[in-house]
Structures are given as structure tokens and as C-alpha cells.
C-alpha positions as CSV (number, residue, x, y, z in Angstrom):
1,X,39.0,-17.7,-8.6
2,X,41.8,-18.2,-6.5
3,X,42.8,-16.7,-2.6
4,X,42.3,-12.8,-2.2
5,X,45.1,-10.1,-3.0
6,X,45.4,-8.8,0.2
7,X,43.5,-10.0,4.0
8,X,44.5,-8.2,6.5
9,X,43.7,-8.0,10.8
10,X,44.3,-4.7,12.4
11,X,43.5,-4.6,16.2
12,X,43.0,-1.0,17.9
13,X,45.5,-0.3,20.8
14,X,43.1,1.3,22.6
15,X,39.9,-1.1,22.8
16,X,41.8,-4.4,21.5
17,X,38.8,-4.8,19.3
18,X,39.4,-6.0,15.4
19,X,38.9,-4.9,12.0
20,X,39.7,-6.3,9.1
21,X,40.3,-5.6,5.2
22,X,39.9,-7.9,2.1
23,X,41.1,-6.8,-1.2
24,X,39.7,-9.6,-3.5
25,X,40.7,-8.3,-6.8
26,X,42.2,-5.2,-8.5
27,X,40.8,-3.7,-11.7
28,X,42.4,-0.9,-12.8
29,X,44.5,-0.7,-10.2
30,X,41.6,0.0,-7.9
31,X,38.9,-2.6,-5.6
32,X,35.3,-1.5,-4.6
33,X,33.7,-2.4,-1.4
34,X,31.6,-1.2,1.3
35,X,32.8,-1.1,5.2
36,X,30.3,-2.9,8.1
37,X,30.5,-2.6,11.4
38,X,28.6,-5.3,13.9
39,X,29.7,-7.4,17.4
40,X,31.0,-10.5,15.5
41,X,32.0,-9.3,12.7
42,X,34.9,-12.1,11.5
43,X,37.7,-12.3,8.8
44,X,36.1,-15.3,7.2
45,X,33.0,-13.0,6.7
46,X,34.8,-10.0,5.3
47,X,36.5,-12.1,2.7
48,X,33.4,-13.8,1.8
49,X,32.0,-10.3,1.2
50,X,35.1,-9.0,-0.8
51,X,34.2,-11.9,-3.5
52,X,30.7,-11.1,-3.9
53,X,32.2,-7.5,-4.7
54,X,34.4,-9.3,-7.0
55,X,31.1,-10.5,-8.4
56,X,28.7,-7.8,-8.0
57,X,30.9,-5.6,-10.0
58,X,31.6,-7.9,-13.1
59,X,28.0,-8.8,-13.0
60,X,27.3,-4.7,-14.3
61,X,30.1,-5.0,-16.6
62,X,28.4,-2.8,-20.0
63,X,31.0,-2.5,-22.7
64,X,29.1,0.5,-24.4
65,X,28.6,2.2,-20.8
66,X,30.9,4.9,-18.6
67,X,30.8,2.7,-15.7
68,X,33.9,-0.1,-15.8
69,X,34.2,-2.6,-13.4
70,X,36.4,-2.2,-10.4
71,X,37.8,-5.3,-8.4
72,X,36.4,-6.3,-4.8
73,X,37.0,-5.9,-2.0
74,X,35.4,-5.1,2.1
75,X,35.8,-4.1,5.4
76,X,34.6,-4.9,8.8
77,X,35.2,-4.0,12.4
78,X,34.2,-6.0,15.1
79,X,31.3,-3.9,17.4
80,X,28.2,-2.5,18.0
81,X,27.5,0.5,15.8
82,X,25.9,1.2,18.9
83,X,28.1,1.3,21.7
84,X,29.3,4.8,23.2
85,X,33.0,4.5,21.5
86,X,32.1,3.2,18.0
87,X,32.2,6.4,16.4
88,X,36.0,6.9,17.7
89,X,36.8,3.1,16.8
90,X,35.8,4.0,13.2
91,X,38.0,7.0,13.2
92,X,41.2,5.0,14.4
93,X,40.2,2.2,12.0
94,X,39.6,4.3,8.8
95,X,43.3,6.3,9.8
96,X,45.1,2.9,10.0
97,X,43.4,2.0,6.5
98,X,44.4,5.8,5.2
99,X,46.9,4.2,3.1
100,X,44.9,1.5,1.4
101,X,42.3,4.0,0.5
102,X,44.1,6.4,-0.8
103,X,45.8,4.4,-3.1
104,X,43.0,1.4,-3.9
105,X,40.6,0.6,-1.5
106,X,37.5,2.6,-2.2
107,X,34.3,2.3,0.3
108,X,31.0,3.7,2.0
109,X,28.3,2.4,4.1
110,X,27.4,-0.8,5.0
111,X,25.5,-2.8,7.7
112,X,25.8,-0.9,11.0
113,X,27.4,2.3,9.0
114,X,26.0,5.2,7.0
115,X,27.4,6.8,4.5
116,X,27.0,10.1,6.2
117,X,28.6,8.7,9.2
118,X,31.9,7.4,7.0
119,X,32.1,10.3,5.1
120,X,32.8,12.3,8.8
121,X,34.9,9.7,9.9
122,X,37.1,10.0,7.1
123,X,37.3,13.7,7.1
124,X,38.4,13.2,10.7
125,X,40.8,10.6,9.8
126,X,42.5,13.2,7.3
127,X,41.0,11.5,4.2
128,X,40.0,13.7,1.1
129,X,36.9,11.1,0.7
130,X,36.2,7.3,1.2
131,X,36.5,6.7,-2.7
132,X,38.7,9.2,-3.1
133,X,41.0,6.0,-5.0
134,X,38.8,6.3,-8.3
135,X,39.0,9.9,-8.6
136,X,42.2,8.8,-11.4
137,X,40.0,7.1,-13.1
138,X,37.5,9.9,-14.1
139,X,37.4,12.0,-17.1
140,X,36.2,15.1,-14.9
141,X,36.5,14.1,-11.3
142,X,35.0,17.8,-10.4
143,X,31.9,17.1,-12.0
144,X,32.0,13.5,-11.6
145,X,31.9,14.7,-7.4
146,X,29.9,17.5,-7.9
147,X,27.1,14.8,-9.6
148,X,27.3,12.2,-6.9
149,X,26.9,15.1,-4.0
150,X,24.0,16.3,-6.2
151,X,22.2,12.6,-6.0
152,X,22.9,12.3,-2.5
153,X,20.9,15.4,-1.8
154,X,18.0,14.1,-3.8
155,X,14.7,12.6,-1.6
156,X,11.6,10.4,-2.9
157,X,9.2,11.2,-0.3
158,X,11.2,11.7,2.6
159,X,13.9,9.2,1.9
160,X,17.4,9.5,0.2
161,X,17.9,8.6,-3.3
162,X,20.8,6.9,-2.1
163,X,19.0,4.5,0.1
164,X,16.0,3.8,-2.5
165,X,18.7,2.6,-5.4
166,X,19.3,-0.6,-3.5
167,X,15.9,-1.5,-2.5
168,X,14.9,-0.8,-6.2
169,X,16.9,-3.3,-7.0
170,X,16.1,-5.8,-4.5
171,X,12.5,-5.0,-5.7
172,X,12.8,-5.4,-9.2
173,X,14.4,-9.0,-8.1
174,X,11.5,-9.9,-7.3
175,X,9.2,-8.7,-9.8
176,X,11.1,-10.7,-12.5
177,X,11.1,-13.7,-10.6
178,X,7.1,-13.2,-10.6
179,X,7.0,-12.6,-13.9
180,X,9.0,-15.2,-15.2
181,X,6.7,-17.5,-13.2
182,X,3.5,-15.8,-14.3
183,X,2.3,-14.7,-10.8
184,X,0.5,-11.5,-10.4
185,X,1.9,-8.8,-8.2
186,X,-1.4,-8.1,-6.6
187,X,-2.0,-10.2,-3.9
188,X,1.3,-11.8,-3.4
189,X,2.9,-11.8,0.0
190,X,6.4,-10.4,1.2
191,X,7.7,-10.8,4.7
192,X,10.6,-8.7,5.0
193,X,13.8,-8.9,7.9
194,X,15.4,-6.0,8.6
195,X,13.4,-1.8,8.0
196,X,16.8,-0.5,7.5
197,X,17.9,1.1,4.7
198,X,17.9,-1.7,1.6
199,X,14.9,-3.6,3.8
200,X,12.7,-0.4,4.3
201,X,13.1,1.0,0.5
202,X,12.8,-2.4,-0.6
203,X,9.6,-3.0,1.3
204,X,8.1,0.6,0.0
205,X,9.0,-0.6,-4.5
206,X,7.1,-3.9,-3.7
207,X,4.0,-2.0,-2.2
208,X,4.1,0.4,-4.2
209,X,3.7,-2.3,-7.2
210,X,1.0,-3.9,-5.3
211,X,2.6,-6.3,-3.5
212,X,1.4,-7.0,0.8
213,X,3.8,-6.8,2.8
214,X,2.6,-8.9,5.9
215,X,5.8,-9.1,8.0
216,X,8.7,-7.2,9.0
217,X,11.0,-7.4,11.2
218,X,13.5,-5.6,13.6
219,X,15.9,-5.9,16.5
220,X,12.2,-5.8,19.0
221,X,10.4,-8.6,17.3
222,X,8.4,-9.2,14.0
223,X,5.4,-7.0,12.9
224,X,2.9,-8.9,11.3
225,X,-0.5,-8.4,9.6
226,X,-2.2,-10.8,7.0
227,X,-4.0,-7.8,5.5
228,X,-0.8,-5.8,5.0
229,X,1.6,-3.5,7.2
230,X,1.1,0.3,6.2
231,X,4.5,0.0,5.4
232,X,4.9,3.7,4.6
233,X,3.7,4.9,8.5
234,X,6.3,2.1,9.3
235,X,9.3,3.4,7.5
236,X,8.3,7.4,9.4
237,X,8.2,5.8,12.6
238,X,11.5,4.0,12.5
239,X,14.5,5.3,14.2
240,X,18.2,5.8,12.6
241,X,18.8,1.7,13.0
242,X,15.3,0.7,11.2
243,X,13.8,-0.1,14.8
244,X,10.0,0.8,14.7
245,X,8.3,2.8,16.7
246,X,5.8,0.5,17.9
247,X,3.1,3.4,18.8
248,X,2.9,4.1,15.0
249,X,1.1,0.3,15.0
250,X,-2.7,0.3,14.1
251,X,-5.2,-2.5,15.9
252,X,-4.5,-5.2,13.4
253,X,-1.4,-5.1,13.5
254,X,0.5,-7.8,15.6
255,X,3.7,-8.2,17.5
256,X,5.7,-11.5,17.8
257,X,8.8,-13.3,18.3
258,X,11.6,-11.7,15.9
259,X,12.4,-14.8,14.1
260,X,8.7,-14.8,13.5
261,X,9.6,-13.5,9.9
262,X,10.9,-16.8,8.3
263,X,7.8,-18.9,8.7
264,X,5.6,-16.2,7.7
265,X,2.3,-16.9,5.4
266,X,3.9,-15.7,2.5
267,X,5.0,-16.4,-1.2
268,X,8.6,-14.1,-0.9
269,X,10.6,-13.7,2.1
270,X,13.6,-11.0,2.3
271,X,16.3,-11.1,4.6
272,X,17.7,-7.5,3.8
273,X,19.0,-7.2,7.5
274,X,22.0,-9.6,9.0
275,X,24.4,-12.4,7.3
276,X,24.0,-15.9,8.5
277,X,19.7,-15.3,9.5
278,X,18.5,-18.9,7.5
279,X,20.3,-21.7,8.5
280,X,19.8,-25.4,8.2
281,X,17.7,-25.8,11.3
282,X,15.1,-22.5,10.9
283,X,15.3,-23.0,7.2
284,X,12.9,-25.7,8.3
285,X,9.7,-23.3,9.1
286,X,10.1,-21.4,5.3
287,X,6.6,-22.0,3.2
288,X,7.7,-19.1,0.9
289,X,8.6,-19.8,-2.7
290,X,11.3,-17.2,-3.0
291,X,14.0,-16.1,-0.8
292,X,15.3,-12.9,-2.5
293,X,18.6,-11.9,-0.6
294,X,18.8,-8.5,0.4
295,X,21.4,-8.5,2.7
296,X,24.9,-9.7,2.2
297,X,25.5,-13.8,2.5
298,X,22.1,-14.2,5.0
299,X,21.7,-17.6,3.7
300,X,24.1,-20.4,4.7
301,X,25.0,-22.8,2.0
302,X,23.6,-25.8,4.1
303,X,20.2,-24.1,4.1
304,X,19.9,-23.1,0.4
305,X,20.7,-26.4,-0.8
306,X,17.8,-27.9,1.5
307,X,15.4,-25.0,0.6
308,X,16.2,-26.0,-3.2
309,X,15.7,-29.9,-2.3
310,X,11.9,-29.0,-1.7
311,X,11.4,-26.5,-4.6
312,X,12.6,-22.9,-2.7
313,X,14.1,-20.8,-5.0
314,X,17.0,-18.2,-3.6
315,X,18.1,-15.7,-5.4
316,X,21.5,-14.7,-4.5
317,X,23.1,-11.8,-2.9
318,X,25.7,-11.0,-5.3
319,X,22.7,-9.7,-8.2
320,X,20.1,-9.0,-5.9
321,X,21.8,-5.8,-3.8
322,X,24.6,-5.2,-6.2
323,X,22.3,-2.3,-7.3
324,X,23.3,0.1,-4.8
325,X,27.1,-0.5,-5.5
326,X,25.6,0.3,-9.3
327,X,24.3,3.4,-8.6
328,X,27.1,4.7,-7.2
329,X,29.6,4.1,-9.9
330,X,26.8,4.8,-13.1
331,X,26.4,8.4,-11.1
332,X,30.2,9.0,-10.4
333,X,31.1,7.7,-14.2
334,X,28.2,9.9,-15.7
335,X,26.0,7.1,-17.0
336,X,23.0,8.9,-15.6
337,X,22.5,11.9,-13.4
338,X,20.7,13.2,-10.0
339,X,17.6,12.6,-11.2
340,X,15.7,10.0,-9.4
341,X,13.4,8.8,-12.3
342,X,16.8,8.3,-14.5
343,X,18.1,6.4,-11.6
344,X,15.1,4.2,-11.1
345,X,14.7,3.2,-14.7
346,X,18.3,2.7,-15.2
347,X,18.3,0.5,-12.1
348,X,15.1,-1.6,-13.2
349,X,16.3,-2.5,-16.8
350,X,20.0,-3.7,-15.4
351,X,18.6,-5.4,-12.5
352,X,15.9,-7.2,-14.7
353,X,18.4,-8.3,-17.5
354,X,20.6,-9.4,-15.0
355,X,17.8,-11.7,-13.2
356,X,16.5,-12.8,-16.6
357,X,19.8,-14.1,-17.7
358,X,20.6,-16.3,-14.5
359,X,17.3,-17.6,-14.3
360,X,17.4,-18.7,-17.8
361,X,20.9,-19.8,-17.5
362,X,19.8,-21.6,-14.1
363,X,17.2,-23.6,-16.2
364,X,19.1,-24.3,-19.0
365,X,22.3,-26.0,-16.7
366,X,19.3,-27.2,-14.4
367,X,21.7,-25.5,-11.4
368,X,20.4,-22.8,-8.8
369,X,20.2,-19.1,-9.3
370,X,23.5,-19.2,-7.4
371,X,25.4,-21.3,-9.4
372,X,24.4,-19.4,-12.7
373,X,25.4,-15.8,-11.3
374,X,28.8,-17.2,-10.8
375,X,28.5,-19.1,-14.0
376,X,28.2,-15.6,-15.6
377,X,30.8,-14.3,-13.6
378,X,33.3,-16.7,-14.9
379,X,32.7,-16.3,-18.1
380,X,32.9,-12.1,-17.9
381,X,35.8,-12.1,-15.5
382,X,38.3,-13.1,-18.3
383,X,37.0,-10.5,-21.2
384,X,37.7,-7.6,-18.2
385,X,40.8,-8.8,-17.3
386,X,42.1,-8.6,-21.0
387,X,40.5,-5.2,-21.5
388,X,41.4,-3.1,-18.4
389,X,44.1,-5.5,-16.6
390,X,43.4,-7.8,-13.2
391,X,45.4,-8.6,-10.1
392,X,45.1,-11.1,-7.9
């Protein structure tokens, strides 16, 4: 792969902070990529991200589905989702991109962002919608709309299908790692950074397979309990940032440091909070045997090769979470419907053919679960740039 398409800076006259845009690739005329907002947010980050997309979507690429691979790309303003002007920095940031969505640039939530929050932003930032660039691309962009408002209205227990796809994903991860490695579900240990939404649905798949979740944590510190976190009174007392509630703890459950998390008694960790949380120093204080990445690039390169040196196995964040981007585009295309148990199923047998194949592929080069994904990559990119046309 070569440099991105497009990397731009724009800075906002009226705070002076940044935001940026990365347009990795174009399939079809049109790039796919979500939009994060967090204090530090950099260029270099936002172009690493745009790849993955790159990645994420010719990783999905199904010759008999609806779906067909867009290119990559991603967004980022620099700031706390949190602070009082943030809403009205988004707005001035998603009018001075108005162009670039409209005509290729389609996105949605990301770290620090929901989608409910974009989609009001863009409204107010005369946008028809924030992938509003695909609509072309349809065969019936009414009902193609019509079905993705439909899933969005759909909750599992008092939580959006929308959130659940990813962490379904991110779950089914790591069942297939067990499995492949012949370790039972019961009993097995997940610590778990970040109760947002890919870390909290993520948490609720692995419990409900039987899993024990023993720690999670959030911007307060690390909750932590060797029998297992009711992770379900958890995720109702969290707050719209995935910060718990910490009345909602019962008497065995313990508080501790937030980096807490990484040396946690347990077989799988899951960053599914920040980028850049493992690095070569705390990478130090992991026992686990899997680090399944959640969250977008949390693991620096430095600290995956040492974790692989003494027999750690990371699964990377380009298959892992690219099930939420998935579920977007199979329910937009018309590859399934609103209907969760469609979703979930549909999300289970992709994500587990997807982890089969770089694991095997993995052992057969003798490389990391890193190297294979983009292995695979390489080797679909060029079949999707003959059939449907690439720039960049």
C-alpha cells in the first residue's frame, strides 16, 4: 500500500483546535470510516485508522453478497467530547467537511462520538446524512434508509442493536481463539478496558457464553472481582461515557488503580477503550494469553512484538471490531434485515471465518495474527480493484 489519497488539517477559527481527515482509498468512488473525537487526537493517528478501514473493509469482501467494499478512510478532532463547546466544534467541523461527505467521505460514531450525536450535528451542519455518499450506490436507497433506521430502533435488553453488532464481534473473536486452542468457555477469564459501547456489549456476549469477566475498567479506576463482575447491573449503572456508577457495586467487588486492568488474573484481556493503552513498558505486567483488540490501534507495535516473544497472542484491530463497520453496510445493502437474531448470526459466522482463516494462515507462515490479516488483505485488495475500480 502506498501514502493515503487525501490527509488533510482543518483548524477551527474560533477555538484554534484541529481536526483532521484521511481518505486512504476509494472504491467505487466512495471511502468508509468512522469520526473520533478525544484531547490528543493527532494526524498520524487518523491516518493509521483510515488504513485499518482500508483493511477492515476488504477483509468482508463476499463476492456472492449485497455488501461491496468501500475504500478507507477517518476522522478526528482534537478535544474532549466532554468539554462545554464540543458539541458546536463538531458542527463547524462536520460543515467544513460538507463537501467531502457529500461527495465520498461517508462516517458515524466513533470513540468520544455517538451516532446519535453525528447524526444531529450533521443535520445542523445542512447535511442530508453522514453517509449520505453511498446512497448512489444502492439499488433502493428508500428502503435501503428506511432498513438501517429500522435496526437502529431495535434493543436487546435495553441496549441498541447498533451497539451490540460490534461487541458481537469482538466476542466471537474470542470464542474462536478458544476454540481453536481447545479451552472451554466456562471458567475462562476476561478483563476488559473501557464499558463503553464495543467494551460493555462485548463484555455482556462473553458472559453470556459463560465466560467471567473479573475486571473492567473506566476513566475512575478498575473494577475487579475474581468470582466475576455482574456485568449486566454494571452496564445499567453506567453513564452516557461507560463510567460506572460505583453504588451499583456489590461487597466483593473491588476498586483499584485504572491501569489495574492489564495485569489482571486472567486468560483474555480486551482493550476496547483508547488507542496506544499497552505499550512496551506496562506490556510488562500482561499474564493473559490473548489480547483481543477492541478498540482501534490500542496496542503499540513495540509491545506486540514483546508480548509475542513470550508466547502472547494479539489479535488485531482491523478483524476484531470491523464487525460494527459490517453491520452497517450488510443492513444498508440488504444482506440482512432489522432483526437482531439475523444480525447476530450473520455477524458470528463472518467474524469466525475471518478469525479461522488468519489464525491458520498465521501458523502456516509461522507470523502473528497481525501479519496474516494484512497477508489476506494483500491478496484481496487486487481482485476488488479489478472488479469495482481503486484510487489511491
Amino acid at each position: 500500500m502506498t501514502t493515503p489519497l487525501m490527509s488533510l488539517t482543518w483548524t477551527d477559527h474560533v477555538t484554534g483546535r484541529q481536526g483532521f481527515l484521511v481518505v486512504d482509498r476509494l472504491v467505487r468512488g466512495v471511502a468508509s470510516g468512522g469520526l473520533r473525537m478525544r484531547p490528543g487526537c493527532t494526524l498520524a493517528e487518523v491516518t493509521g485508522l483510515a488504513r485499518g478501514m482500508t483493511m477492515k473493509e476488504a477483509l468482508h469482501y463476499d463476492p456472492a453478497g449485497r455488501y461491496v467494499p468501500l475504500g478507507g478512510a477517518k476522522g478526528g478532532i482534537d478535544c474532549d467530547p466532554q468539554d462545554p463547546g464540543a458539541y458546536d466544534l463538531l458542527v463547524r467541523y462536520l460543515r467544513a467537511m460538507r463537501p467531502y461527505i457529500e461527495a465520498f467521505w461517508t462516517t458515524g460514531e466513533d470513540l468520544g462520538l455517538s451516532q446519535d450525536l453525528v447524526d444531529r450535528a450533521a443535520a445542523e451542519a445542512g447535511l442530508v446524512s453522514s453517509i449520505q455518499a453511498v446512497y448512489p450506490l444502492l439499488d433502493d436507497e428508500r428502503a435501503a434508509r428506511r432498513r438501517l433506521a429500522d435496526a437502529f430502533a431495535v434493543e436487546v435488553d435495553g441496549i441498541g442493536l447498533d451497539e451490540l453488532a460490534g461487541g458481537c464481534g469482538v466476542a466471537e473473536s474470542v470464542l474462536a481463539a478458544l476454540d481453536r486452542a481447545g479451552v472451554p468457555y466456562a471458567g475462562t477469564r476476561v478483563a476488559v478496558q473501557g464499558l463503553g459501547t464495543m467494551g460493555g456489549a462485548t463484555a455482556r456476549f462473553l458472559t453470556r457464553a459463560g465466560l467471567k469477566v473479573v475486571a473492567v475498567a473506566d476513566v475512575k479506576g478498575t473494577l475487579a472481582n475474581p468470582e466475576g463482575l455482574d456485568v449486566e447491573v454494571l452496564l445499567a449503572a453506567r453513564d452516557a461515557y461507560g463510567t460506572v456508577d460505583r453504588a451499583a457495586l456489590r461487597p466483593g467487588d473491588r476498586e483499584l488503580p485504572g491501569d489495574a486492568w492489564l495485569s489482571a488474573d486472567a486468560e483474555v484481556l480486551v482493550p476496547a477503550a483508547v488507542s496506544y493503552a499497552v505499550d512496551a513498558v506496562n506490556q510488562a505486567g500482561i499474564s493473559a494469553r490473548w489480547v483481543v483488540e477492541a478498540a482501534n490501534m490500542p496496542v503499540l507495535a513495540e509491545a506486540e512484538e514483546l508480548l509475542a516473544a513470550r508466547g502472547v497472542v494479539v489479535l488485531p484491530d482491523v478483524v476484531v471490531n470491523s464487525g460494527t463497520n459490517a453491520w452497517w453496510w450488510w443492513t444498508l445493502f440488504g444482506d440482512i434485515g432489522a432483526d437482531p437474531d439475523e444480525a447476530f448470526a450473520h455477524i458470528r459466522r463472518s467474524m469466525r471465518a475471518l478469525i479461522d482463516q488468519m489464525l491458520a494462515r498465521a501458523e502456516a507462515d509461522g507470523t502473528t495474527p497481525r501479519a496474516a490479516a494484512h497477508a489476506i488483505v494483500t491478496d484481496r485488495l487486487p481482485v476488488i480493484a479489478e472488479r469495482f475500480g481503486w484510487y489511491g
